[in-house]
Phi, psi and omega in degrees: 000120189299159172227128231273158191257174181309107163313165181272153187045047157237136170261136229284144191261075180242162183231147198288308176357274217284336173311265193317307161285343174296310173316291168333286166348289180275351160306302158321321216242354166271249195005334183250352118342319181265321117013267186311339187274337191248086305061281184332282206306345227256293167338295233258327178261336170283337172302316202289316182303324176294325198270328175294338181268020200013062174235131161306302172226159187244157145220138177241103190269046175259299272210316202056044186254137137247164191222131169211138159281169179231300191200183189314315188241000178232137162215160195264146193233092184258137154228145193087208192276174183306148160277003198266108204278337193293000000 
């Protein structure tokens, strides 16, 4: 999409501010993208270890680790104490 020019005698309306955070902005959120691609594959090799191990659920009480699966694509991942404030 061409992008509409400028009345005469309006000067082009940019402001430096909002440039330096939008930048900041998509540094971040591709940084959190790239996070999330490796989060996934992460996911995705303990479902696989889990499922070759036919197990549901795991505990490591060295580690204060639980593993649980919910289904085929989700498993729940705790390590320390509840998370439950109430």
């Amino acid at each position: 999409m061409a992008r509409t020019g400028t009345l005469p005698g309006i000067e082009d309306a940019t402001d430096k501010d909002l440039t330096k955070f939008a930048e900041k902005y998509v540094e971040q959120r591709d940084e959190r993208m790239a996070i999330l691609k490796k989060e996934i594959e992460l996911k995705e090799q303990v479902i696989a270890i889990m499922c070759k191990l036919r197990l549901k659920t795991y505990r490591d009480d060295e580690m204060n680790l639980t593993i649980t699966m919910e289904s085929k694509t989700t498993v729940k991942v705790k390590i320390g104490g509840d998370d439950d404030d109430e």
